[in-house]
C-alpha positions in Angstrom: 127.9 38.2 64.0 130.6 39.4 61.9 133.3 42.1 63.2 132.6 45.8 61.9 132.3 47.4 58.3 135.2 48.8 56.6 132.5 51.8 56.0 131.2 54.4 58.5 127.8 55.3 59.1 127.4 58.9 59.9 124.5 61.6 60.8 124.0 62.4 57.1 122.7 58.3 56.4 119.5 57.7 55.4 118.8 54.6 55.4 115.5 53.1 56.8 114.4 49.8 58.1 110.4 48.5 57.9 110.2 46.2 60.7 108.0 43.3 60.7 106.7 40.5 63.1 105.9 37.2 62.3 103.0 37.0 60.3 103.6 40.4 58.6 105.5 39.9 55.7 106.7 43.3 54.5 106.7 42.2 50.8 103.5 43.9 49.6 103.8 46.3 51.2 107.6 47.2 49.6 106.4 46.4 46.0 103.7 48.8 45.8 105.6 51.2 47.1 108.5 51.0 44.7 105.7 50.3 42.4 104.4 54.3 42.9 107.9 55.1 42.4 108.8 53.9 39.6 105.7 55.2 37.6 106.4 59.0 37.7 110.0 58.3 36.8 112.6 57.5 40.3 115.1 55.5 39.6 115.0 52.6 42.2 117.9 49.8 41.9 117.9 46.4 44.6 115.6 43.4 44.9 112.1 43.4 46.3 110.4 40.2 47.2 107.0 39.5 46.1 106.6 36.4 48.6 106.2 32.9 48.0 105.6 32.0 44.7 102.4 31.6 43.7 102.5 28.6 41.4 103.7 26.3 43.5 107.6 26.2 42.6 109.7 26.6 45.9 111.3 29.5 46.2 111.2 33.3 46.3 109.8 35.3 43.7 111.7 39.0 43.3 112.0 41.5 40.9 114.8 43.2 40.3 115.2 47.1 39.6 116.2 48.8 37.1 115.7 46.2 34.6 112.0 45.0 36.6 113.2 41.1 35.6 111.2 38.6 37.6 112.7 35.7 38.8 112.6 32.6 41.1 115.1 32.1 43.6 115.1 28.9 44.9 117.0 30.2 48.7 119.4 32.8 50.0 122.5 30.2 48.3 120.7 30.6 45.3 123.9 30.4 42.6 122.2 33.6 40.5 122.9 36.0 43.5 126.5 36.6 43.5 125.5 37.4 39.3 122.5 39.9 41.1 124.3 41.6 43.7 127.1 42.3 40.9 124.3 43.9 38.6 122.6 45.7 41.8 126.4 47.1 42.1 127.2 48.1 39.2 123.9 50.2 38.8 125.0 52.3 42.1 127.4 54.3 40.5 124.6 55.7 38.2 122.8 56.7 41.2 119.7 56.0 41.7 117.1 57.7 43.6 116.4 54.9 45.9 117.9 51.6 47.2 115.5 48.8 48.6 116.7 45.3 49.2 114.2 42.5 49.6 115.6 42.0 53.4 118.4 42.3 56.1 118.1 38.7 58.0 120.8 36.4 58.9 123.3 36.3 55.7 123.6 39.4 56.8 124.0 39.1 60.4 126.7 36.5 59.1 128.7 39.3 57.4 127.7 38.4 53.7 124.1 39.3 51.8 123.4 42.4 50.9 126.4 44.1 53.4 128.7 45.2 50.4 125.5 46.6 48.3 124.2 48.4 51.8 128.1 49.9 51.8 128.5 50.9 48.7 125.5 52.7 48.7 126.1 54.4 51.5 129.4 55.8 50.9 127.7 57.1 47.6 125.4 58.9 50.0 122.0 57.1 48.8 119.0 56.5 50.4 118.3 52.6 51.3 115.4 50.9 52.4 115.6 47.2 53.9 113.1 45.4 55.6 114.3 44.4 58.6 112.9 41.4 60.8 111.8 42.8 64.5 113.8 39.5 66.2 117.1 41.2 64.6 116.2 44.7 64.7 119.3 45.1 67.6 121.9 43.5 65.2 120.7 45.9 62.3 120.8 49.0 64.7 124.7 47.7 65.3 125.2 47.2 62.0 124.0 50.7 61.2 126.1 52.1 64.6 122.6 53.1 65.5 122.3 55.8 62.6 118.4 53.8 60.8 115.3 55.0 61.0 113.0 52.6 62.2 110.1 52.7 59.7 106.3 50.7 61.0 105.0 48.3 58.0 103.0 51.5 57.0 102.2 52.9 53.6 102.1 55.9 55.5 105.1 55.5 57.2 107.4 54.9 54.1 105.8 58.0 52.2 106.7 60.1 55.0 110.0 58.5 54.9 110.1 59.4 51.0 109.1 62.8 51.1 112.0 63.8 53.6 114.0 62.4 51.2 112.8 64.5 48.3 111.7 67.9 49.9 112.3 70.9 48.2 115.6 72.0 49.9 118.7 73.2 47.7 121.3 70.8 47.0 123.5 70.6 49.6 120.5 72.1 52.0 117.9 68.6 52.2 117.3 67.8 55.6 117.8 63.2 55.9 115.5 61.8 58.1 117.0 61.4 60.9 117.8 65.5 61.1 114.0 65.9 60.4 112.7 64.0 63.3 115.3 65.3 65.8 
């Protein structure tokens, strides 16, 4: 694994990981979840994966919020996702209600993936959902400095998740996650 962020994690994160076993792809479960989010209005930016694709190309089909463009990625050195993670970037700074990225697996553990989109919006202070495989669950709980939720491949689960994240509080006032189930 790569050495440490140039970021901090602190108490106030709230950033979640689904885990998943073999066999248990989260990917469904993600989409239609982002998919109730986006139809009353939040403002979700990342990748989700919609699984294998279906038509028999090789690769990955994802969508890609804001702009909800499908493509086909052929594998993680796909030469369109330097151009992705750049968009997903750029979109930060507008900030969006929630981040989801279509996985944490071992680009990441390698130092490179979706690390400088997972910083960024954490410094901005934005929630961040990442499926998380349970074989690496350890090195995302060092990534994080232990500071994750750990979220079961529940529908349940993630809108419990959500609705921490959007309670009624004043500014300044919202209770994260983690504070919630302390």
């Amino acid at each position: 694994m790569a050495g440490t962020d140039p970021f901090p994690f602190d108490a106030e994160c709230d950033i979640a990981a689904v885990t998943y076993g073999p066999g248990e792809p989260p990917d469904a479960l993600i989409a239609a979840f982002v998919s109730r989010l986006t139809d009353p209005g939040y403002r979700v930016a990342g990748m989700v994966q919609r699984g294998a694709c279906r038509d028999g190309h090789i690769g990955r089909e994802v969508t890609l919020f804001p702009w909800e463009e499908r493509l086909i990625l052929t594998d993680a050195h796909d030469p369109r996702f330097a151009g992705i993670e750049t968009r997903i970037m750029g979109v930060l700074d507008l900030r969006p209600d929630l981040v989801v990225l279509n996985r944490f697996g071992w680009l990441e553990r390698c130092g490179g993936g979706w690390r400088r989109v997972i910083a960024r919006a954490m410094d901005l202070g934005l929630p961040v959902l990442v499926p998380v495989p349970q074989v690496i669950f350890r090195d995302w709980l060092d990534y994080t400095g232990g500071l994750s939720v750990r979220l079961s491949g529940s529908a349940p689960a993630l809108e419990d998740w959500w609705q921490s994240m959007r309670s009624e509080h004043l500014p300044g006032t919202r209770q994260n996650w983690c504070m919630t189930l302390k």
